[in-house]
N, C-alpha and C positions, 0 to 999 in steps of 0.2 A: 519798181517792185510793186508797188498799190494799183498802179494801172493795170499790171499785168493780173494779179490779184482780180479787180473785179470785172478784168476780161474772159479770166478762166472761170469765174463761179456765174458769169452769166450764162457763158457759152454750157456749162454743164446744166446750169437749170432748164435750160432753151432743149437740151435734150434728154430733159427729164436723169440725169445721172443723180442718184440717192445720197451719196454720199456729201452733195452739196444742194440737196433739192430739201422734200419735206423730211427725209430721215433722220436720226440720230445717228450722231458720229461712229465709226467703227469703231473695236476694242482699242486696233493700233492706230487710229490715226489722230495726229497730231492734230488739240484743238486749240491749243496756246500756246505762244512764243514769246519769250522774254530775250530782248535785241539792249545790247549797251549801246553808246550815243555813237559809237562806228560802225552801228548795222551788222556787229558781232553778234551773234545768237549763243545765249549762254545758257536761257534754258529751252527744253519743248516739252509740253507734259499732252501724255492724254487723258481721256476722262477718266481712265482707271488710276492716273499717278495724279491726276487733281482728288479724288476721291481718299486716295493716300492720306492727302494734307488731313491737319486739321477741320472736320468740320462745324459750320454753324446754318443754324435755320432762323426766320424770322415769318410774321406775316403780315399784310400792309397793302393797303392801296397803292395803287399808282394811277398815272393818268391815261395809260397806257391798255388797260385792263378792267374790265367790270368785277366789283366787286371784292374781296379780300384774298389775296394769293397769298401762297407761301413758295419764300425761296428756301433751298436751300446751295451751299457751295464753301467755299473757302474765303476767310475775309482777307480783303488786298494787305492787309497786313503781315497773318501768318505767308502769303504767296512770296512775297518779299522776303521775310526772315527765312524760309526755308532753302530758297534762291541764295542766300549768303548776301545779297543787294541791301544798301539804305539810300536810293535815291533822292533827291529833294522836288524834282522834277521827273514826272512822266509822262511819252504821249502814248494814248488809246490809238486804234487804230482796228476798223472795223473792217469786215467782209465787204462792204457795200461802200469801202473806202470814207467812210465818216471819222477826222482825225479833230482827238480836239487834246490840249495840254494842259495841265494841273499839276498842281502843288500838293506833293505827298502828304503832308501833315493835315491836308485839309480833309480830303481823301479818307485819312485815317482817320481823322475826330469824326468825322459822319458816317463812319461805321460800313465804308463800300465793301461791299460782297460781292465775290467773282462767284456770279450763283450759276450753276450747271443743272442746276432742277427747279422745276414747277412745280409742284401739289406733289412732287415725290417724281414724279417724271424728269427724263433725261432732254434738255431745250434741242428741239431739232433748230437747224435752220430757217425754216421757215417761219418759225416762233420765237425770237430772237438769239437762238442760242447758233451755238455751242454753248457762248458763256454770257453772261449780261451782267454788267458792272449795275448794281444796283443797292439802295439804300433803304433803311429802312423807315418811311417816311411820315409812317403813323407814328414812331415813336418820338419824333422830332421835331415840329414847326420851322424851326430852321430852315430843315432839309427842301422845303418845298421853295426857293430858290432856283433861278435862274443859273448859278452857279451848278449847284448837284442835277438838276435836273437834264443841261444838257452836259455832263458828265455820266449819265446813265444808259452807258453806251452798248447798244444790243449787236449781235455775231461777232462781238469782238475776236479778235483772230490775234493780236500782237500788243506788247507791251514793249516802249523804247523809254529807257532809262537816260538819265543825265544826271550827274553830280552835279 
C-alpha cells in the first residue's frame, strides 16, 4: 500500500495533477486516515472534518523554515479522543512514504499538532501538508531532540494505531 502510495503521487505530480501537486486539498478529499494495527481504516477526515475538531495555534521556529511560523490544526491528542482510539503506539506514515513509530504519551507531552495551516493558509503538498505533525519548539528546549524532531512528519497521509 505505501509503495503504491508514492507511486501514484509521483506519477500525478510528474503530470502536474493539482490535487497531489502545489494545490490544497479539495473540500472532499480525504487528507488523513486513521488505520488500527489490521490495516482496518476506522477513520478518514478531510480538511473540513479536521477543521471540525478542536482547534489550536501556536508560533515557533523550526529548522525547516526561516523565521517564526505559525501553525495552526488539531493536537494529536483531541485527533485520538474524538476517533474514540487511546493507542500507546503509533506509526506516521507519509506521502513520500517516510514511516517512523512513537510512543503516544510522548507525542502528547510534547504537545504534537496535526497542523493543516501555515500563517492561516491551508498546507498544500508541496509545502508539507496536507497535514504536518508538528511541535511547538520555542516553547520547549526539550523538543529540539532527535526524538521530536524526526517525529515532525510532513504530507502525512495516515495514522496506524497499536495497543
Amino acid at each position: 500500500m505505501v509503495v503504491r502510495r508514492a507511486f501514484l503521487f509521483g506519477l500525478a505530480a510528474s503530470l502536474g495533477i493539482p490535487a497531489l501537486g502545489a494545490a490544497s486539498a479539495r473540500a472532499d478529499e480525504t487528507i488523513l486516515t486513521l488505520r488500527d494495527e489490521k490495516g482496518t481504516r476506522i477513520a478518514a477526515q478531510t480538511l473540513a472534518e479536521m477543521d471540525a475538531l478542536p482547534q489550536q495555534s501556536f508560533r515557533t521556529t523550526t529548522p525547516w523554515h526561516k523565521g517564526v511560523v505559525e501553525f495552526s490544526g488539531v493536537t494529536l491528542k483531541a485527533y485520538l479522543d474524538a476517533a474514540k482510539v487511546s493507542p500507546e503506539k503509533i506509526r506516521f506514515v507519509a506521502l513520500n512514504d517516510y514511516v517512523v513509530d512513537a510512543d503516544v504519551a510522548s507525542l502528547i507531552r510534547g504537545g504534537a499538532l496535526l497542523a493543516t495551516r501555515q500563517n492561516g493558509v491551508p498546507l498544500p503538498v508541496s509545502d508539507k501538508g496536507p497535514v504536518f505533525v508538528i511541535f511547538n519548539f520555542d516553547a520547549n528546549p526539550e523538543l529540539h531532540h532527535q526524538f521530536y524532531l524526526s517525529r515532525a512528519v510532513w504530507q502525512l497521509a495516515e495514522i496506524d494505531i497499536s495497543q
